[in-house]
N, C-alpha and C positions, 0 to 999 in steps of 0.2 A: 513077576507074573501077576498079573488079574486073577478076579476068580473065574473059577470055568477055564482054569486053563489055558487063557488067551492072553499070550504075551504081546507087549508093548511097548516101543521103541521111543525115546526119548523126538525122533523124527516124524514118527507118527502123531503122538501129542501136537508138537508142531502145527502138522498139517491141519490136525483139529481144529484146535484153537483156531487157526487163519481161516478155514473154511468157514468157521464159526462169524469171526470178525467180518469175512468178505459177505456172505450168508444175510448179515442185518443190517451191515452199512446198507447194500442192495434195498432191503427190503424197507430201509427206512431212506431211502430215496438221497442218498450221501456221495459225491464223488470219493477216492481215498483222498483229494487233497483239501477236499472239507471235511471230512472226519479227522485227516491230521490238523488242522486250523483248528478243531474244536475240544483235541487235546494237547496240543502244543506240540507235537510233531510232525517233520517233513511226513508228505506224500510217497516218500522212498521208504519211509520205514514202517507204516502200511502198508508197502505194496510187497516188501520182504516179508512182513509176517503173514497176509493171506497166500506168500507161495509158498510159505511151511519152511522157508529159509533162516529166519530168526523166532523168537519164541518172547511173546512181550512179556517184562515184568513185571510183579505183580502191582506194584503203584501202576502203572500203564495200564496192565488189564482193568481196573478200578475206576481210570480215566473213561476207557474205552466202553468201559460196560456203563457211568457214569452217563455219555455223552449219547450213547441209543435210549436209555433210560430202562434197561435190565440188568439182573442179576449177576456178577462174575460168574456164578456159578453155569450159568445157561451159555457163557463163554467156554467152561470147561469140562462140560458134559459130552461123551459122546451119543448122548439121545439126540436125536433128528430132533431141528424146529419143528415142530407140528400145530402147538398150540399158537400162534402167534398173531395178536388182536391189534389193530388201529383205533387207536381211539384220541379221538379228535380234542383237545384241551385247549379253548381260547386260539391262539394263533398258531399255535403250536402241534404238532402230532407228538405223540408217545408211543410207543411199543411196550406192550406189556408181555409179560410170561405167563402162560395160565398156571397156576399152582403155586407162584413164584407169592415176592413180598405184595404186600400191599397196595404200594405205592407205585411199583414197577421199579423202583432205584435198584444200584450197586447192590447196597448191603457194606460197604465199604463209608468207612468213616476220614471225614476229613479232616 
């Protein structure tokens, strides 16, 4: 159980997460089988964790949060994106998290 009461299914996590990963690939402009290109996984296995079918772990989410350029943590939060900024870096876009690290990175060390 969560606080407040609100219980939470190992499949609902899941879903989070994927909606989470499906959520930023989208918004950072990524097919799933260039965001698997960009962490060394088929397109099949993004496309089973944004349907809440598998649950990446946590080296993966690392990768994943690595390769948007945010926080694991904003992968496994159930707060709504809401703050979420483009900002333009040489050739590159970046996504950052408002309130998040600095740099907009993981947080995840390699």
């Amino acid at each position: 159980m969560c606080s407040e009461g609100v219980s939470f299914t190992p499949n609902d996590f899941s879903k989070t997460v994927g909606r989470k990963i499906r959520d930023l690939r989208k918004l950072y402009g990524l097919t799933q089988s260039e965001l698997g290109d960009r962490i060394g996984s088929p397109s099949i296995t993004v496309r089973q964790w944004e349907a809440g079918k598998r649950l990446p772990k946590l080296q993966m989410l690392c990768k994943v949060a690595d390769a948007l350029g945010v926080p694991v943590s904003s992968l496994l939060s159930e707060q709504k994106l809401v703050e979420w900024d483009r900002r333009k870096e040489g050739n590159n876009d970046a996504i950052h998290a408002g309130g998040t690290g600095r740099d907009g990175g993981s947080g995840c060390r390699n």
